[in-house]
Each structure stands twice: as C-alpha cells, then as structure tokens.
C-alpha positions in Angstrom: -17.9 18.5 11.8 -15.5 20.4 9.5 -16.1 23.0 7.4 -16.9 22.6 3.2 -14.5 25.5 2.8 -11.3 24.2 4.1 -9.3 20.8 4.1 -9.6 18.2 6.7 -7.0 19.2 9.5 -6.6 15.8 10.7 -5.7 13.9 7.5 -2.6 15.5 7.7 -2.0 13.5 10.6 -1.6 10.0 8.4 1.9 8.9 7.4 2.8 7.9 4.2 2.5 4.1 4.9 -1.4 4.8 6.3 -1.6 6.8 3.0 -0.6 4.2 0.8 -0.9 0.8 2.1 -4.4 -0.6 2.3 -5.5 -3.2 0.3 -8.4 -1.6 -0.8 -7.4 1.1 -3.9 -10.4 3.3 -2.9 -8.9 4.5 0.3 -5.1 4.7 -1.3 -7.1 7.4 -3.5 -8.5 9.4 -0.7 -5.5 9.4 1.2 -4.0 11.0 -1.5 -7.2 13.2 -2.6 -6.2 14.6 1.0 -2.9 15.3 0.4 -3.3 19.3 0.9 0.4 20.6 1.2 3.9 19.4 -0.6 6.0 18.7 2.0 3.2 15.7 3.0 3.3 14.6 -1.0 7.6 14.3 -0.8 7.0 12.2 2.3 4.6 10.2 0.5 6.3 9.6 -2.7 9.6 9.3 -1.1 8.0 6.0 0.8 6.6 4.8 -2.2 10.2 5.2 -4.0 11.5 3.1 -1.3 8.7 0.6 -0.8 6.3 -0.4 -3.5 7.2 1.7 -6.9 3.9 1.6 -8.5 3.9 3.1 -11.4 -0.1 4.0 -11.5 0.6 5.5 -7.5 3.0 7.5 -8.4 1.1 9.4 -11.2 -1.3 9.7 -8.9 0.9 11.6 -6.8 2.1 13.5 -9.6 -1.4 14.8 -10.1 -1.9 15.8 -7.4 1.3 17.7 -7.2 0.0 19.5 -9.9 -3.2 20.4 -8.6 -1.6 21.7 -5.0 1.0 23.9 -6.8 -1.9 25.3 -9.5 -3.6 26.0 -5.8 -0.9 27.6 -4.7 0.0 30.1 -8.0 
C-alpha cells in the first residue's frame, strides 16, 4: 500500500503514450492527475504535440503544470 501523504512512486513509471492513449478519457485523466514532476509533463506534452494535438488534452496538461509549479513555490 502507499502512503496518503506522498504520490504514487510507480506512476512515474508510465510513458507518455500509456499516459495518454487509452480509449477510455477516465484513465487519460488519471494518468495525468499523476503527473507529479515537470520533466514527466514535457515528455507528455511533447508526445501529444507530435501525436494527437488535442486541444482539450493539452489544457489539461496545462493545468496541471500549474498546479505542480504552485506545489513547488
């Protein structure tokens, strides 16, 4: 089990195509709910850039850029 304190260590472990590429939108959003540090959101939106470019996905990613820097301050 892992702790309530901290963030997942494993979900680090997904790439940016297991992030973003199911079919079902519910797990796109938790892959990126468990997007904890920036270098593995610029992987992320670096592949959507080159893949998909969805608009909504990208916000999404944007938000939560905002929320791991406001973290971070």
């Amino acid at each position: 089990m892992s702790d309530t304190g901290g963030h997942d260590p494993d979900s680090n472990e997904l790439s940016p195509e297991q992030r973003l590429e199911p079919q079902n939108t519910r797990l796109i959003n938790a892959g990126i709910v468990t997007i904890h540090d920036m270098e593995t959101l610029r992987a992320c939106v670096a592949y959507e850039n080159a893949n998909q470019q969805r608009v909504q996905i990208l916000r999404q990613l944007e938000e939560r850029a905002t929320e791991i820097c406001s973290r971070d301050d």
